[in-house]
N, C-alpha and C positions, 0 to 999 in steps of 0.2 A: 618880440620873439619869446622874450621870456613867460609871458603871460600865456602863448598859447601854447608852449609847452607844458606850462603849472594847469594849466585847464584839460590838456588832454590826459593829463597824468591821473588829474582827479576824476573822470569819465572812467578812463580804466580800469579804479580803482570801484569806483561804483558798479560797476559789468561786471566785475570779477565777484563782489562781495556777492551782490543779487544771485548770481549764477549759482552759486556754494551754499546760497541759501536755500533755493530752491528746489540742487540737491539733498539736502539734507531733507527739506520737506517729504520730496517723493521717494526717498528710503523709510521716512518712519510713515509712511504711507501702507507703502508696500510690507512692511512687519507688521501694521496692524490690521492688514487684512489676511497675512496667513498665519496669525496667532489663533490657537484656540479657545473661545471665550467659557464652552464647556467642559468640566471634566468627564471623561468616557467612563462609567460604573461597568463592569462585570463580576461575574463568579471566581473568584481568584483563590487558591491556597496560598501557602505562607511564604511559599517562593512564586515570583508574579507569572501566572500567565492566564489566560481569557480562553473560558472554555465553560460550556453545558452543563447545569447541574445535571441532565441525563449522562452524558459523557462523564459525568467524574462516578454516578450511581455505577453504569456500565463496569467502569473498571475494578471500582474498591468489591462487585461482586461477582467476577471473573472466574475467580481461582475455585468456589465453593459452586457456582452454579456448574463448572464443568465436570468437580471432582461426584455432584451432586448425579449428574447425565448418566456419566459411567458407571456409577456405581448400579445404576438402575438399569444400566443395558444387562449386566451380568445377573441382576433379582429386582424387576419392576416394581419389587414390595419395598426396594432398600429405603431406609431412614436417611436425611443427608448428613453429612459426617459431619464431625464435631471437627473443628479446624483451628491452629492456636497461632497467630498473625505474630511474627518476630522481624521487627525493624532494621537491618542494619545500616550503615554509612550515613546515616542522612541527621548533617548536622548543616550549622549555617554555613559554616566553613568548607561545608563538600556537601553540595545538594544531590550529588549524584547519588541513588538511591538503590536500595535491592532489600526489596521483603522476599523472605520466605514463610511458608504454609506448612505446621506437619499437623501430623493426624494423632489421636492418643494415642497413640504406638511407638511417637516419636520417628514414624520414618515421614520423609519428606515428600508432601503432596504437590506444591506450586514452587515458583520461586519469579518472583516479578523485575524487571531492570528498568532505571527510569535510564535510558540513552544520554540524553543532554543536560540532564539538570533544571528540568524544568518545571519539575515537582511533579509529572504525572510519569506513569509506568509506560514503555513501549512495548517491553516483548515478555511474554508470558509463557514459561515452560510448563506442561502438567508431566506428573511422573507414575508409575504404574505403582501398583498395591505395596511394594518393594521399597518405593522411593528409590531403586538406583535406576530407571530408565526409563528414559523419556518420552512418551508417546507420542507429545505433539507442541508444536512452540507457535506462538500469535502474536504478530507484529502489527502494531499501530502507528505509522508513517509520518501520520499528520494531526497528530493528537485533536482526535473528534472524539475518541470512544469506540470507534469502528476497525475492526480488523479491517487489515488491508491483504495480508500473504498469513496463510496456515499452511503448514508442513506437519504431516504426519507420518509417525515414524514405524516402524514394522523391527522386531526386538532390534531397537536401536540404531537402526539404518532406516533412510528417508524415501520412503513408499510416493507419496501424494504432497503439491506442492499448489493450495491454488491461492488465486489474484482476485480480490472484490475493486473492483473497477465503478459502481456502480454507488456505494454507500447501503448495502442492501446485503447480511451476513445472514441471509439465508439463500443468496444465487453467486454462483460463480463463474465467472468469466473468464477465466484463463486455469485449465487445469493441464501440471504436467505430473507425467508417471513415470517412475524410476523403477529397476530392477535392477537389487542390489550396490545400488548407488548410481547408476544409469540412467539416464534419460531415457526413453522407449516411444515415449508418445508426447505432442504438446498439445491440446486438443481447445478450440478457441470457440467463442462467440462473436459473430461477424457478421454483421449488415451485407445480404444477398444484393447483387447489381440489379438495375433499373428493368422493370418485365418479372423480374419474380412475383412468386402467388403471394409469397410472404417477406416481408424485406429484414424481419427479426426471428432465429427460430427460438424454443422454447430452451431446447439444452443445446449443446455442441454442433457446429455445425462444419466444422474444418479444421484439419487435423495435420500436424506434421508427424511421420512415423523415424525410428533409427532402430538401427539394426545393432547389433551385442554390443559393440564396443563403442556405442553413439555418434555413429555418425549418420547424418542425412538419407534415405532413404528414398521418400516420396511425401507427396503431398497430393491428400484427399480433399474435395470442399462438396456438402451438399449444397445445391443452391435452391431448393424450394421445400426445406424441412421435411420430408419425405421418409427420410430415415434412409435414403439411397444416395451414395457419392454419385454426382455428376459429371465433375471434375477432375482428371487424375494429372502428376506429374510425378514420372519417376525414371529411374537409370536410363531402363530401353524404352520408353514412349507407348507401354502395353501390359496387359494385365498382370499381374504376379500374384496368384492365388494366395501364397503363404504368409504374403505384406498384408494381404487384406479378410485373414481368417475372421477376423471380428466385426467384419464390415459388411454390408450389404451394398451391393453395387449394382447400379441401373445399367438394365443393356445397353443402354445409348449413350450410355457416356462416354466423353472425349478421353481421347490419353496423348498426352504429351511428353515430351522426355525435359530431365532436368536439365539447369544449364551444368557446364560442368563443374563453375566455381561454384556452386552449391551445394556439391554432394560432399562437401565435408564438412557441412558447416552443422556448430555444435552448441548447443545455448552455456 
């Protein structure tokens, strides 16, 4: 009796060991195939992040290429300005960064904010001849180097608001318009439903309108680039000359009325 208990004792003790071992096998198994045998190289500043020597060119020439634009809308002849780059915050201790831009005049041209601390700049203000007002501020979302939302401002209140959706800062895809700090128009690019002539058009094709104090209105959509709404949706389900002064509207187009939880709704 006693023997076959020392024998089963030993058995068990042998199953257990094996078993513990062959876990451990199939954990350092499993580590050494989701270890990384290479290290990953990219373009990095001094604080780490992985990004485009295009994109880091982009931004360090931001602030002079636009001060550069304007200056030339006002005399095509103008020279680009001379620009003097002053560093503040950015130390190791606080990457969080903000250059500003003045001009030899000492008034203030640019002023860059890096968001997160991640050594690149996100939103960029430019300022008028004056340096006290702002004409237009550029947000970079996803540090590419590429605008994402530009706001431009009308003496210091925010006129134009648009969306690059695309990675392409010469087209824009989401433009809204404000009067006097209001909303008035959101005006979109939108893929036409199936049977259209064209299923992308070149500029805006669908429009939400608001009236003074921004609320909801109506909603236009051309669907075959035309340059004529097809589509309406508004209060009473039928034309309103005064919603659509700036619009060209096909005789045949549908009108619909809103629902009614939609006519107050405000972006």
């Amino acid at each position: 009796m006693f023997k076959v208990k020392h024998t089963l004792f030993i058995a068990l003790a042998l199953a257990a060991a094996f078993a513990l071992g062959s876990c451990k096998n199939k954990s350092k198994k499993t580590v050494d195939k989701t270890t990384p045998t290479k290290e990953v190289k990219c373009d990095c500043p001094k604080v780490k992040v992985c990004t485009t020597k295009e994109a880091l060119a982009r931004k360090k020439e931001r602030c002079l290429k636009w001060q550069t634009e304007e200056a030339r809308r006002q005399n095509p002849k103008a020279a680009a300005p001379s620009l003097n780059r002053v560093e503040l915050y950015i130390t190791k201790v606080n990457p969080i960064g903000v250059v500003k831009h003045y001009r030899s005049d000492n008034s203030l041209a640019c002023r860059e904010v890096d968001l997160n601390g991640d050594g690149l700049m996100d939103l960029f203000y430019f300022y008028d001849a004056s340096g006290r007002i702002k004409k237009e501020v550029q947000q970079d979302s996803d540090r590419d180097g590429i605008i994402d939302i530009k706001r431009i401002f009308q003496n210091g209140v925010i006129f134009k608001e648009l969306h690059n959706t695309d990675g392409d800062e010469s087209t824009w895809e989401i433009e809204k318009t404000f009067n006097n700090g209001i909303i008035t128009q959101i005006a979109l690019r939108i893929i036409n439903p199936p049977g259209s002539t064209r299923r992308v058009c070149e500029g805006f094709n669908y429009f939400e309108n608001f009236d003074s104090k921004g609320r909801l209105i109506s909603i236009s959509w051309d669907v075959d680039c035309d340059g004529d709404m097809d589509r309406v949706r508004n209060k009473e389900g039928k034309f309103e000359s005064d919603v659509y002064k700036n619009m060209r509207m096909d005789p045949k187009a549908t009108y619909r009325k809103l629902k009614e939880e939609d006519t107050s709704i405000a972006p």
